[in-house]
Chimera marker file (.cmm) of the C-alpha trace (Angstrom):
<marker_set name="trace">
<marker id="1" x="0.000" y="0.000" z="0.000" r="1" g="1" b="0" radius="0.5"/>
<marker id="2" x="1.548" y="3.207" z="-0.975" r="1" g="1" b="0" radius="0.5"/>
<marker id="3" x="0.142" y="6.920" z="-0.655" r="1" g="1" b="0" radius="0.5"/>
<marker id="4" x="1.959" y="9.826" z="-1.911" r="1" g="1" b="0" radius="0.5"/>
<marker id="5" x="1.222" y="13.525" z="-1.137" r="1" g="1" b="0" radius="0.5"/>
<marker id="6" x="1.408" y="16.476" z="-3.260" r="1" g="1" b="0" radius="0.5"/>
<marker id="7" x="0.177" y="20.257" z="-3.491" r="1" g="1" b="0" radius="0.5"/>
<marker id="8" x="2.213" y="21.195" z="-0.437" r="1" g="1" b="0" radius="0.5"/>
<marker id="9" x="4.786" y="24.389" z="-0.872" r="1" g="1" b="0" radius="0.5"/>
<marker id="10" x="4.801" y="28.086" z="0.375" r="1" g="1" b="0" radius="0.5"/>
<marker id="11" x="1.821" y="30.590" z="0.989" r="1" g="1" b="0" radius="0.5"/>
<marker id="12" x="1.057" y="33.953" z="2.223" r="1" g="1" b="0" radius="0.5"/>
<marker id="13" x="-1.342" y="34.221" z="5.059" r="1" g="1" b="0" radius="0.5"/>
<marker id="14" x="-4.397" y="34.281" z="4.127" r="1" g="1" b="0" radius="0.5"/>
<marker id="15" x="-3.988" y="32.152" z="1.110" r="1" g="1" b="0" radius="0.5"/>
<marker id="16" x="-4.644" y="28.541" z="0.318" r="1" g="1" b="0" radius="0.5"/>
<marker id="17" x="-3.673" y="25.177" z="-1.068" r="1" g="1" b="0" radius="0.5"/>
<marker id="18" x="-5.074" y="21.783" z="-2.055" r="1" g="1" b="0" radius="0.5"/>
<marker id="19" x="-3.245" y="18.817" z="-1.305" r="1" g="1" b="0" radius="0.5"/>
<marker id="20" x="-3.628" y="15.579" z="-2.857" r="1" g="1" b="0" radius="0.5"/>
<marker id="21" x="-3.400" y="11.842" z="-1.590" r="1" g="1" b="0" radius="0.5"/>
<marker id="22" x="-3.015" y="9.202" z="-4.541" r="1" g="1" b="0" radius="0.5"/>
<marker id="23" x="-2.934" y="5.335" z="-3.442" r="1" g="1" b="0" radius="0.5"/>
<marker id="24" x="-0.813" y="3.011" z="-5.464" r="1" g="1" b="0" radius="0.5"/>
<marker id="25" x="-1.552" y="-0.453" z="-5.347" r="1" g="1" b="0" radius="0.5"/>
<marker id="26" x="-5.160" y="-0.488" z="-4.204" r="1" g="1" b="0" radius="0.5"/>
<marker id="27" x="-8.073" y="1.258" z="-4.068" r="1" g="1" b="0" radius="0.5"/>
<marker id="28" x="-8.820" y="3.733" z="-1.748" r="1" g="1" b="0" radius="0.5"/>
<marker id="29" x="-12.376" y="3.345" z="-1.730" r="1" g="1" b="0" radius="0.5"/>
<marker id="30" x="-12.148" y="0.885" z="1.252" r="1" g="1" b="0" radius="0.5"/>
<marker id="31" x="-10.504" y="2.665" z="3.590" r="1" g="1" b="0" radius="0.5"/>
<marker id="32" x="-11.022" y="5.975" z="6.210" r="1" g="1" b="0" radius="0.5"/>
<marker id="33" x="-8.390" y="8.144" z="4.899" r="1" g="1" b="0" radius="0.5"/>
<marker id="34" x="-7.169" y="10.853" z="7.193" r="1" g="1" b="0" radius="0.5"/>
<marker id="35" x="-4.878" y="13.903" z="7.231" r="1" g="1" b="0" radius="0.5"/>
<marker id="36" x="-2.271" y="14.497" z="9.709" r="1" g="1" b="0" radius="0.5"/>
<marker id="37" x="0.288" y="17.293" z="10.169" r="1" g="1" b="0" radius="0.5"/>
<marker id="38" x="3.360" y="17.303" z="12.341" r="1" g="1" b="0" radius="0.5"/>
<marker id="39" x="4.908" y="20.498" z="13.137" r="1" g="1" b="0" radius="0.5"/>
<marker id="40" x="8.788" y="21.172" z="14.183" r="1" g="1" b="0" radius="0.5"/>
<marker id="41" x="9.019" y="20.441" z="18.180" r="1" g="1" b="0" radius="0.5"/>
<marker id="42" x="5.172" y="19.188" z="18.404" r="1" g="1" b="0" radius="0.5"/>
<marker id="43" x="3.888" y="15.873" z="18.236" r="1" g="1" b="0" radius="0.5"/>
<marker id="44" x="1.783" y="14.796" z="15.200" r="1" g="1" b="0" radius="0.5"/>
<marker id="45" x="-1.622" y="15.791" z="15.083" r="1" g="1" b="0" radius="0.5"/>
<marker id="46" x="-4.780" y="14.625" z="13.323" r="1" g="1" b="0" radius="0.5"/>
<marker id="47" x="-6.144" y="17.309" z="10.973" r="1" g="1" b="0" radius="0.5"/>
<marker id="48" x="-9.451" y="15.534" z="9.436" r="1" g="1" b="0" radius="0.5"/>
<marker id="49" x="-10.483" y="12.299" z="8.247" r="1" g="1" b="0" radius="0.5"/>
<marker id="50" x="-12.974" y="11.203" z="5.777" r="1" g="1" b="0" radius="0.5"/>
<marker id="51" x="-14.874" y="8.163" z="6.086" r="1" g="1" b="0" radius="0.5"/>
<marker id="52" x="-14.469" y="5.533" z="3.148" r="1" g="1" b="0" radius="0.5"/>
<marker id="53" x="-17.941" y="6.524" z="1.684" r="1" g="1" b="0" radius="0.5"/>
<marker id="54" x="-17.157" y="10.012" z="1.823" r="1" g="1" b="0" radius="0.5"/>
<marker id="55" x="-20.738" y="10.440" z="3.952" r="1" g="1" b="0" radius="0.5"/>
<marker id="56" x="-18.693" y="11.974" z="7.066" r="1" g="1" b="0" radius="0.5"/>
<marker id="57" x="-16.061" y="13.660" z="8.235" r="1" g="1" b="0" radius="0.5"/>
<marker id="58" x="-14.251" y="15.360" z="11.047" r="1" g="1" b="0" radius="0.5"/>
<marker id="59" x="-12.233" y="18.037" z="11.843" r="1" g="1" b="0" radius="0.5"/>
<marker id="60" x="-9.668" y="19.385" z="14.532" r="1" g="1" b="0" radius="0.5"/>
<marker id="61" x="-11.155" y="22.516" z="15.934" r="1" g="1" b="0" radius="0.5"/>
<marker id="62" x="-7.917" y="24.127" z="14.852" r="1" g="1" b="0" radius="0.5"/>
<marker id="63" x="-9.086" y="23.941" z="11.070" r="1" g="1" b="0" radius="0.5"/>
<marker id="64" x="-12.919" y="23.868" z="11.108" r="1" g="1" b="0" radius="0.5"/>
<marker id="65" x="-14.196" y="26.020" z="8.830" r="1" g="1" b="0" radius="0.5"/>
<marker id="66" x="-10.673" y="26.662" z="6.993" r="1" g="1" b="0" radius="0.5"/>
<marker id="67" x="-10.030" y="22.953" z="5.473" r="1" g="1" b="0" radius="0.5"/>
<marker id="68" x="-12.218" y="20.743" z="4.125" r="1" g="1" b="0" radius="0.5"/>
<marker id="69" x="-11.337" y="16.968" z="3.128" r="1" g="1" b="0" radius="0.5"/>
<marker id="70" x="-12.743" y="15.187" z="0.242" r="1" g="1" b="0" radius="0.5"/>
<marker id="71" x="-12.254" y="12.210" z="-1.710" r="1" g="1" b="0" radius="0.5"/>
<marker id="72" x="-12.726" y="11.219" z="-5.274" r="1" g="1" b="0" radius="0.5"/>
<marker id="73" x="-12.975" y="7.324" z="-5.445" r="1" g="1" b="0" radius="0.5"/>
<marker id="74" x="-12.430" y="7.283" z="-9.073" r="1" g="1" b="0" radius="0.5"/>
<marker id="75" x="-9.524" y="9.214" z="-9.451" r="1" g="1" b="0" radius="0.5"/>
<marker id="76" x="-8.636" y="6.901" z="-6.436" r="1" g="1" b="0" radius="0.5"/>
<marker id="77" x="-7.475" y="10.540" z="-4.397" r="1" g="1" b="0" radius="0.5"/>
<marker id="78" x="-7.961" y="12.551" z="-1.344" r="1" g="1" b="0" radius="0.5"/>
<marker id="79" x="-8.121" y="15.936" z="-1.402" r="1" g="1" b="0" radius="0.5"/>
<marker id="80" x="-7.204" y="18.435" z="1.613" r="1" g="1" b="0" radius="0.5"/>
<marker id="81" x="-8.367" y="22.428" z="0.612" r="1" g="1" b="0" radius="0.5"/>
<marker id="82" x="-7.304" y="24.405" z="2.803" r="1" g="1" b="0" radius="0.5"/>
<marker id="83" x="-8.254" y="28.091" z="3.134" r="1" g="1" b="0" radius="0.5"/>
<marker id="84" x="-7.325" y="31.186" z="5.256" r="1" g="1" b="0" radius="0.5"/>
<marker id="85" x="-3.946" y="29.950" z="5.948" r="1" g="1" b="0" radius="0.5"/>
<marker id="86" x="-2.251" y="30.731" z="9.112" r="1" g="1" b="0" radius="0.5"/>
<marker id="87" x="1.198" y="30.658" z="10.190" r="1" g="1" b="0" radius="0.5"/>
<marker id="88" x="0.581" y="28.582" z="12.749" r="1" g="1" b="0" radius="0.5"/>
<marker id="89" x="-0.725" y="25.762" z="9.956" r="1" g="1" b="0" radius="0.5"/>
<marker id="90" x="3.048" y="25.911" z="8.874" r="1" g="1" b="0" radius="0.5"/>
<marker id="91" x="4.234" y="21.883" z="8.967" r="1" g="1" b="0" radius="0.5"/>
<marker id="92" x="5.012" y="18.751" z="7.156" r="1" g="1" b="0" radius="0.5"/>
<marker id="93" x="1.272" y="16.831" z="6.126" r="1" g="1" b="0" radius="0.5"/>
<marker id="94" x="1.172" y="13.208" z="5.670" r="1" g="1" b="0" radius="0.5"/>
<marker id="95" x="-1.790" y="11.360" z="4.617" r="1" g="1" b="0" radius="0.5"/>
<marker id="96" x="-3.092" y="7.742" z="6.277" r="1" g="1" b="0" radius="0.5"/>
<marker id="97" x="-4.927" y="4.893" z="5.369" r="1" g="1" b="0" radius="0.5"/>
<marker id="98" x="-7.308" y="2.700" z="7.795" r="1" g="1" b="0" radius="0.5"/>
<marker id="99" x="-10.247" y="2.146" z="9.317" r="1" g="1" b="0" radius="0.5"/>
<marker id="100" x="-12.494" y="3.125" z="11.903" r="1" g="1" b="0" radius="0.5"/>
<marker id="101" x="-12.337" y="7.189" z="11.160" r="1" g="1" b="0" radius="0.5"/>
<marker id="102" x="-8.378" y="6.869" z="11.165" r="1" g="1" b="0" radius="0.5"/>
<marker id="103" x="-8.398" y="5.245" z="14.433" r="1" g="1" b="0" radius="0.5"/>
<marker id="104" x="-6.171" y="2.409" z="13.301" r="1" g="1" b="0" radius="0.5"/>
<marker id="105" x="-4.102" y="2.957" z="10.621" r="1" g="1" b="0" radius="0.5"/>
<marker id="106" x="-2.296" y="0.534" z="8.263" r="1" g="1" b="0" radius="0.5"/>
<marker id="107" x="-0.309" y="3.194" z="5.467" r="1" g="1" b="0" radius="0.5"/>
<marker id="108" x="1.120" y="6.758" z="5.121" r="1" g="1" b="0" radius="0.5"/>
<marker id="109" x="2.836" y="8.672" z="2.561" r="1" g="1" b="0" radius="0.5"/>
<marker id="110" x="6.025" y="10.458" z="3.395" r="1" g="1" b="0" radius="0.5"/>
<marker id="111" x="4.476" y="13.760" z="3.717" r="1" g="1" b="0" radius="0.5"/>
<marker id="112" x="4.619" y="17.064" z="1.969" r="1" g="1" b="0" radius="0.5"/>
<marker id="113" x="5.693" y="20.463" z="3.386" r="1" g="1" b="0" radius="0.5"/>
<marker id="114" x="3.213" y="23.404" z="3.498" r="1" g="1" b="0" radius="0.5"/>
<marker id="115" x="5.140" y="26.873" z="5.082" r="1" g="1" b="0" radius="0.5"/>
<marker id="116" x="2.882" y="29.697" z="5.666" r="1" g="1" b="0" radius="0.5"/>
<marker id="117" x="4.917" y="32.725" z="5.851" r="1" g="1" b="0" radius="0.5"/>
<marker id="118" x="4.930" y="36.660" z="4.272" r="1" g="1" b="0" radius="0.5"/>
<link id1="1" id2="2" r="1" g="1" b="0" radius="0.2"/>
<link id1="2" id2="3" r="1" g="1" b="0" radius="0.2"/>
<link id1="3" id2="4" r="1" g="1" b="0" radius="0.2"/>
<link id1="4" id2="5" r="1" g="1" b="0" radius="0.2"/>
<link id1="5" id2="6" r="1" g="1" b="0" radius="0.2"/>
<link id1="6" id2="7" r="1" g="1" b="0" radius="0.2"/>
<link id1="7" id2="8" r="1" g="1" b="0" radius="0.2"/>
<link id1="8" id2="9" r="1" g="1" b="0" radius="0.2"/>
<link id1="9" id2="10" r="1" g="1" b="0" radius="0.2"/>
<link id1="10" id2="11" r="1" g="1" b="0" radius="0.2"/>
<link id1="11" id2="12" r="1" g="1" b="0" radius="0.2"/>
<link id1="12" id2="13" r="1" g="1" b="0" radius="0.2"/>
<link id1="13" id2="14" r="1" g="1" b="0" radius="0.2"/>
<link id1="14" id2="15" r="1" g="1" b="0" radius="0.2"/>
<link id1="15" id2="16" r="1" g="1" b="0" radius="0.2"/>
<link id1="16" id2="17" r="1" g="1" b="0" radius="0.2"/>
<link id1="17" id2="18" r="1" g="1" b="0" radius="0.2"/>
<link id1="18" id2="19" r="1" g="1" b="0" radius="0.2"/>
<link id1="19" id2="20" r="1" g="1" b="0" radius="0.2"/>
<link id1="20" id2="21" r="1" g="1" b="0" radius="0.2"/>
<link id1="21" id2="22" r="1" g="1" b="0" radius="0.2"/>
<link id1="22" id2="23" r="1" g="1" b="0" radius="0.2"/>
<link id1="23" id2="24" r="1" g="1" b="0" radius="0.2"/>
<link id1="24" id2="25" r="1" g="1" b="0" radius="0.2"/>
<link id1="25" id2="26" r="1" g="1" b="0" radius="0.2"/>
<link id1="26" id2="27" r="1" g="1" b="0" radius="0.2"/>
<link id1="27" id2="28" r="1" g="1" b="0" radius="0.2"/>
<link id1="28" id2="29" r="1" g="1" b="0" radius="0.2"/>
<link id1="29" id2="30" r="1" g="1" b="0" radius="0.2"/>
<link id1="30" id2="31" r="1" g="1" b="0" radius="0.2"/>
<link id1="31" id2="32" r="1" g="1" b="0" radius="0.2"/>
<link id1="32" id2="33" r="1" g="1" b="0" radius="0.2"/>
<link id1="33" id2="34" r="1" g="1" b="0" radius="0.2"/>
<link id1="34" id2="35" r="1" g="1" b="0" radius="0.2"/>
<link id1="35" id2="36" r="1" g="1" b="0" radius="0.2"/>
<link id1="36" id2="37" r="1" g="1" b="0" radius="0.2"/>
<link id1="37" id2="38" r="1" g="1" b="0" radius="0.2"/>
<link id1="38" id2="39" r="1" g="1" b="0" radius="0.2"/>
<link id1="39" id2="40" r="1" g="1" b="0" radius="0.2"/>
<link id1="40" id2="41" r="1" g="1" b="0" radius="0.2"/>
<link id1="41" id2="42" r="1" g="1" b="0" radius="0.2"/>
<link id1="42" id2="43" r="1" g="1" b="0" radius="0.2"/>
<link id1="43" id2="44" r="1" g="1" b="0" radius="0.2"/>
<link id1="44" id2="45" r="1" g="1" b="0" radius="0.2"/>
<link id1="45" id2="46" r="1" g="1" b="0" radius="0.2"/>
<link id1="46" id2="47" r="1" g="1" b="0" radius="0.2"/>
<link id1="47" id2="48" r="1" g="1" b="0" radius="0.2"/>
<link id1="48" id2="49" r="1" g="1" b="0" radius="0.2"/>
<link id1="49" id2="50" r="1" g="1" b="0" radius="0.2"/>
<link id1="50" id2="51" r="1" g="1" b="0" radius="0.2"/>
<link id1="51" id2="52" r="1" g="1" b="0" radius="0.2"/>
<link id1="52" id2="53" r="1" g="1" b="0" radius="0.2"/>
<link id1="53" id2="54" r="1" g="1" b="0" radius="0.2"/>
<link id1="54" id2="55" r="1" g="1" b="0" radius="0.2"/>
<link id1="55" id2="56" r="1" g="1" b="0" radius="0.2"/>
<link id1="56" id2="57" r="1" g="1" b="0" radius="0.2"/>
<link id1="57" id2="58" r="1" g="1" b="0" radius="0.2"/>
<link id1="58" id2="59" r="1" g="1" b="0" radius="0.2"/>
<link id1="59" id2="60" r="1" g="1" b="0" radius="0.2"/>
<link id1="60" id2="61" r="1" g="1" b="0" radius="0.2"/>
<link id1="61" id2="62" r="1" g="1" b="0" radius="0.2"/>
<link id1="62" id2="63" r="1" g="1" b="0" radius="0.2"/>
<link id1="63" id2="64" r="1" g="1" b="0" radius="0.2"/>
<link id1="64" id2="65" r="1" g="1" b="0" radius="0.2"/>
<link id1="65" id2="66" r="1" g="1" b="0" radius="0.2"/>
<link id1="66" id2="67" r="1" g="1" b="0" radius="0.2"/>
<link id1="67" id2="68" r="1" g="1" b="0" radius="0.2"/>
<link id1="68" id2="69" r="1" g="1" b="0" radius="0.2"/>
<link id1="69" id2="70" r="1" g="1" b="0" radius="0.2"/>
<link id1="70" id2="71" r="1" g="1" b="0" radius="0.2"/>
<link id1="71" id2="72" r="1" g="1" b="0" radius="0.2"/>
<link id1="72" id2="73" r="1" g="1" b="0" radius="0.2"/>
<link id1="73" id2="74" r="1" g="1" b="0" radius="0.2"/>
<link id1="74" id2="75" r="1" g="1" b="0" radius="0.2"/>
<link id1="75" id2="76" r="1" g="1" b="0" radius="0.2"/>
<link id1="76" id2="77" r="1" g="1" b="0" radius="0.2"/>
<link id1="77" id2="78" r="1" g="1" b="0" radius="0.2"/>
<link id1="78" id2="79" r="1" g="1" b="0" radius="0.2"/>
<link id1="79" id2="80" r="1" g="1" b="0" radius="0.2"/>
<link id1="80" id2="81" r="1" g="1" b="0" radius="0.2"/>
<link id1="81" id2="82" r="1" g="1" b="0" radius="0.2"/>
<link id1="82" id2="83" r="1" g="1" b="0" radius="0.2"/>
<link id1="83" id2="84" r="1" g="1" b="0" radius="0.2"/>
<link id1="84" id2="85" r="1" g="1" b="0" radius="0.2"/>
<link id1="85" id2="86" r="1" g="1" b="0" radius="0.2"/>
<link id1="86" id2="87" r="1" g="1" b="0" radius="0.2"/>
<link id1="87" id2="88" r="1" g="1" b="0" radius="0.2"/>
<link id1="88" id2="89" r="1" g="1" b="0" radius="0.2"/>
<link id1="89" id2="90" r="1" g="1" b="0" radius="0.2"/>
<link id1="90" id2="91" r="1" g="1" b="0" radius="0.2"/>
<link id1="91" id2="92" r="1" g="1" b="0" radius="0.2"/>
<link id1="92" id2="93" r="1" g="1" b="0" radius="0.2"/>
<link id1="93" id2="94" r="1" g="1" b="0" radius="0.2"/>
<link id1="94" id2="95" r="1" g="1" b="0" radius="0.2"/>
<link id1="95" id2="96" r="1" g="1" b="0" radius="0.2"/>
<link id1="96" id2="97" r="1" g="1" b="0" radius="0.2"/>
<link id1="97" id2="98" r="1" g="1" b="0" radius="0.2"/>
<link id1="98" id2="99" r="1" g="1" b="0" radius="0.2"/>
<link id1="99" id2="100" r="1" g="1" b="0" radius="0.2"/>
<link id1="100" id2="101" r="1" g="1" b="0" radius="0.2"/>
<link id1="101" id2="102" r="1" g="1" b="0" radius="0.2"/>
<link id1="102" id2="103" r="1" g="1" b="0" radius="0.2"/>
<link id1="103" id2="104" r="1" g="1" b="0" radius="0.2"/>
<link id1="104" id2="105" r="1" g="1" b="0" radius="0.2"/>
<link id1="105" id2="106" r="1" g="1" b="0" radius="0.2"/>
<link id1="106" id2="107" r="1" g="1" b="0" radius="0.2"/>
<link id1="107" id2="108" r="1" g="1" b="0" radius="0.2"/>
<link id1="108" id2="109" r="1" g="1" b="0" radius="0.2"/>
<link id1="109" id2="110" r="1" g="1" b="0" radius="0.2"/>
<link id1="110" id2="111" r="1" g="1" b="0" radius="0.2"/>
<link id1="111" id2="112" r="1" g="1" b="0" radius="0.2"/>
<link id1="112" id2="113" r="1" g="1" b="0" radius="0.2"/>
<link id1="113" id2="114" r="1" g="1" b="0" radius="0.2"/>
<link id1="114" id2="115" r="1" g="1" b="0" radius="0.2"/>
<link id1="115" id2="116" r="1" g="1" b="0" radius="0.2"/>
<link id1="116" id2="117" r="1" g="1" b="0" radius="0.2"/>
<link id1="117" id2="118" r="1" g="1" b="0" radius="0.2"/>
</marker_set>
């Protein structure tokens, strides 16, 4: 199971990017698939996680109502948009197969950077 990140580079405040999760190897249509950032000195953090239908998701209360999460099951990708950027989002953001709304996970991708500075 491989996943590999993308859409991840440098923004103004204020600004916005869309990240992408592809799967290689299988189909991510069974799986939760969740977002997860990890910031220099701080422990990882869950972002938001989308259920394998799509129907549901969740949010840290950090990001609600900046990010959304989606998922296109045909294109067999996750996408992360996320709006009114804040320094503070600043970090490297891996994405994670599994089940349960991401509470067990079985794959990540090696991450991609997203810097939010002026």
């Amino acid at each position: 199971l491989q996943l590999v990140e993308s859409g991840g580079g440098l923004v103004q405040p204020g600004g916005s990017l869309r990240l992408s999760c592809a799967a290689s190897g299988f189909t991510l249509d069974r799986y939760a698939i969740g977002w997860f950032r990890q910031a220099p000195g701080k422990e990882r953090e869950e972002v938001s996680c989308i259920a394998s239908s799509g129907s549901s998701a969740d949010y840290a209360d950090s990001v609600k109502g900046r990010f959304t999460i989606s998922r296109d099951n045909a294109k067999n990708t996750v996408y992360l948009q996320m709006n009114s950027l804040k320094p503070e989002d600043t970090a490297i953001y891996y994405c994670a197969a599994g089940w349960a709304m991401c509470a067990s996970l079985i794959s990540w991708g090696q991450g991609t950077q997203v810097t939010v500075s002026s």
